[in-house]
Structure formats: C-alpha cells, structure tokens
C-alpha positions as CSV (number, residue, x, y, z in Angstrom):
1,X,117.4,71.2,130.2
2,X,119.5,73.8,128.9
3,X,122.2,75.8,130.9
4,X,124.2,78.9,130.6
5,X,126.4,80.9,132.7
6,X,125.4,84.8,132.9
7,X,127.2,87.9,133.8
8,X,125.4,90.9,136.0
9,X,124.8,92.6,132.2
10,X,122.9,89.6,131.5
11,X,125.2,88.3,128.6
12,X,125.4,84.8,127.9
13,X,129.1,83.7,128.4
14,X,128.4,79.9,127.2
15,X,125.2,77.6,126.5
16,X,124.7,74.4,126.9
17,X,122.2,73.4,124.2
18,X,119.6,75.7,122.6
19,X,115.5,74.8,121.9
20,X,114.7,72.5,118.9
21,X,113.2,75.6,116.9
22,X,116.6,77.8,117.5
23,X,118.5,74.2,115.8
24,X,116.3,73.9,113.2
25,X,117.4,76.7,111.8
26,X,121.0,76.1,111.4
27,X,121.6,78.1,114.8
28,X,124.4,76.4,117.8
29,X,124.9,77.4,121.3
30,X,128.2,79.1,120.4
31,X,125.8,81.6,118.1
32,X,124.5,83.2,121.4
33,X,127.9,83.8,123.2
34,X,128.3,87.0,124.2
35,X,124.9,88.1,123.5
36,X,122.1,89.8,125.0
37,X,119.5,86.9,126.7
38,X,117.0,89.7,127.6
39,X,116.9,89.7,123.5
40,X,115.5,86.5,124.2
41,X,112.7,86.8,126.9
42,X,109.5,88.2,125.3
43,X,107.7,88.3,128.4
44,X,109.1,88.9,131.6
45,X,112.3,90.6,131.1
46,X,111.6,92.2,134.8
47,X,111.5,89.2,136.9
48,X,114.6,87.5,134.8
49,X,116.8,90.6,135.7
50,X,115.4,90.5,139.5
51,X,116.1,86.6,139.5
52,X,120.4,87.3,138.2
53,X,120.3,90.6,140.2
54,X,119.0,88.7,143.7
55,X,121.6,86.0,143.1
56,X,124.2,88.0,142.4
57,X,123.4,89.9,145.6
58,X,122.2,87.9,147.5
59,X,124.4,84.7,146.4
60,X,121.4,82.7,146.8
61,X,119.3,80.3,144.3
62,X,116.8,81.8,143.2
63,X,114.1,81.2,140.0
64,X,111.6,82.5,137.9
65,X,109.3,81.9,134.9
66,X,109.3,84.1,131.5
67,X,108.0,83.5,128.0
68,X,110.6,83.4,124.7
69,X,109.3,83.8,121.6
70,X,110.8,82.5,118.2
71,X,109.9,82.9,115.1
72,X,106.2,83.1,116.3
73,X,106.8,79.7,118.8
74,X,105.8,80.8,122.1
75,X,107.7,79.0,124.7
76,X,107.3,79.4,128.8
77,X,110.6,78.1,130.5
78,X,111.7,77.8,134.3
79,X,115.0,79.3,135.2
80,X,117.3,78.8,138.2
81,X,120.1,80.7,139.2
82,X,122.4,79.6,141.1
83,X,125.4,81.8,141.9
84,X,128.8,81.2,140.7
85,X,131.1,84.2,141.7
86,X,131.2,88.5,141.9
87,X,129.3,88.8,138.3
88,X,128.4,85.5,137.4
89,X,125.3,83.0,137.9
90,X,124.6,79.6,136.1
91,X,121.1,79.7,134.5
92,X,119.2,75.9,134.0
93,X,116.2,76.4,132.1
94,X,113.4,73.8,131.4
95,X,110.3,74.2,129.7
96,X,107.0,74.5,130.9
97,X,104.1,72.4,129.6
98,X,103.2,74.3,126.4
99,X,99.6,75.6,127.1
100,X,100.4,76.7,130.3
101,X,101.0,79.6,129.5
102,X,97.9,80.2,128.3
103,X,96.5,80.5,131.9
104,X,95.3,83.5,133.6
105,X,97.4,84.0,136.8
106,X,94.6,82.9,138.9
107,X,94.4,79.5,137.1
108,X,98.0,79.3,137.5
109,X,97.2,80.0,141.6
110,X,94.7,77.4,141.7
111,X,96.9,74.7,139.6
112,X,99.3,75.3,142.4
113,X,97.0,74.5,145.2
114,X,95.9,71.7,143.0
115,X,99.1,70.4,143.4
116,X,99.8,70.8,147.1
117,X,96.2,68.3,147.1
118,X,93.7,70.7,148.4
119,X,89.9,70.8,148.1
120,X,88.0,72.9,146.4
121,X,87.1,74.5,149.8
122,X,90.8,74.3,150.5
123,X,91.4,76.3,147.9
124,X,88.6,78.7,147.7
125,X,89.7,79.6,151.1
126,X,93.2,79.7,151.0
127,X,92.5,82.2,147.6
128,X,89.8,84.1,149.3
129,X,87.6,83.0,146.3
130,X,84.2,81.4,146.7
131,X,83.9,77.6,145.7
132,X,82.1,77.8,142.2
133,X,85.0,80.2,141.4
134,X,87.5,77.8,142.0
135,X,85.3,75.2,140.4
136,X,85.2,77.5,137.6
137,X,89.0,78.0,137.1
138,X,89.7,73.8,137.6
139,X,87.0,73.6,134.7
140,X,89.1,75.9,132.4
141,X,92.3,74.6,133.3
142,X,91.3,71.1,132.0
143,X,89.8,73.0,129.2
144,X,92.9,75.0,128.4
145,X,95.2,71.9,129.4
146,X,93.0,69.3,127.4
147,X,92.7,67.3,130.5
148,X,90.0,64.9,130.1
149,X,89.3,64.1,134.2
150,X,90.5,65.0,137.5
151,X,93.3,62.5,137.7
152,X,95.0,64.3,135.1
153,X,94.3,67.6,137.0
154,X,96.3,66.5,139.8
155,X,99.1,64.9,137.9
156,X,99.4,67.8,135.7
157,X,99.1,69.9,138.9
158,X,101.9,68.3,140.8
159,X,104.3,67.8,137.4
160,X,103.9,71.5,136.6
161,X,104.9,72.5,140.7
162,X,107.4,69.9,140.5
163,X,109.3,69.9,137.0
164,X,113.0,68.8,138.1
165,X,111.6,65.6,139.4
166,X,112.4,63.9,135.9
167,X,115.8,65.7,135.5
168,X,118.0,63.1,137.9
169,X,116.0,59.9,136.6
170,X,118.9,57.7,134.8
C-alpha cells in the first residue's frame, strides 16, 4: 500500500513509498513531492479528479480505480480518499491483480457479481444479459486471469471486490 496526501490541484504534498519499477530506477518518494499525480495516471485522469474533488466537497471517503503506466509497465491501482482538511485528502493506493485490467467492463461486471456468489442466472439477470453471455464472459475471465477452474473464479472474484482484507492481517 502506498499513501499520499493530495491538495485540490492534485499535487502530491508527501508519499509514502513508490511501486518497485519507480525504485528500480533510482527514484524515492521525496522525488514526487510537489508534483503533478495526474502526470501519473494514464488512464482515468477523470474519475481520479472526481474521486479528490467529491472528498474535498463532500468530506466523504470516497475511491476509484485508474491505470499508471511506467516505462511501458501498465499498472491498475485502487485509491481511497479520505478527507483530511479545506484542500487536502490522503490517497491509499493498492494494486489490482495485474491482468485485470485486461478485462472489458462487462467482465469486470460479471467478476463483481461473481463475487457477491451469484448464479449464472443470477447474474444474467441482474445484467440483463442472457445466460450463455454470462457463461461466455466467466469463460474469458478464467482465460484472461489464467484461472484453471471455478474455485479460483470465485476466490479471485471475491479478492479482487475485497482487496483491503489483507492490509490489517499482522
């Protein structure tokens, strides 16, 4: 987990830690002081900004997913914002499982329902997609995932819809 506090420009004031790839190159967390972070978010610079912007606001938690990239890593993190005071909000990011990105949004709709421990019909309905669609998307998500059966569907499922549950373990 890394975490920063950010103003309502969306500078970093201080970081925590930065990725392996950002170390391995001789970088620190004091390097990205003062700088930019939407210079860091490849995709999904929109719902960052909305994410600081509603906290700020609204002084409530909020969160949201984006994609940086790094010389040519492609990473998906989950933020959190949680507000601090007038122009400030502390950002926790953790990584997302690295393929997941590679899902289409409705894989990443079915994972979720996946996870909540619905059928197939569950699902299909819930979606408003019929059954071999959703049978097609689970199919591709182990694919994509390299998940060789349906345990680790649902494992996977429930540990990508549930990724601070390993954060407070000692």
């Amino acid at each position: 987990m890394i975490a920063m506090v950010v103003n309502s420009q969306y500078r970093c004031l201080v970081m925590s830690d930065l990725p392996p790839v950002y170390k391995s190159d001789g970088h620190s967390a004091d390097d990205y002081t003062g700088c930019d972070t939407l210079d860091h978010v490849s995709e999904g610079q929109d719902v960052w900004k909305a994410a600081i912007d509603n906290c700020l606001s609204e002084r409530v938690d909020t969160s949201c997913e984006f994609c940086n990239e790094y010389n040519s890593v492609v990473s998906r993190w989950r933020a959190t914002m949680r507000y601090l005071e007038t122009d400030r909000v502390l950002v926790t990011i953790r990584r997302v499982p690295s393929a997941i990105h590679e899902l289409s949004d409705r894989e990443r709709d079915v994972l979720n329902e996946v996870a909540r421990g619905k059928t197939n019909a569950q699902v299909a309905e819930s979606l408003g997609i019929s059954l071999s669609t959703v049978e097609k998307h689970r199919n591709r998500i182990r694919q994509t995932l390299n998940l060789s059966n349906e345990q680790e569907l649902h494992l996977t499922a429930w540990m990508v819809a549930n990724p601070d549950i390993f954060h407070g373990l000692p």
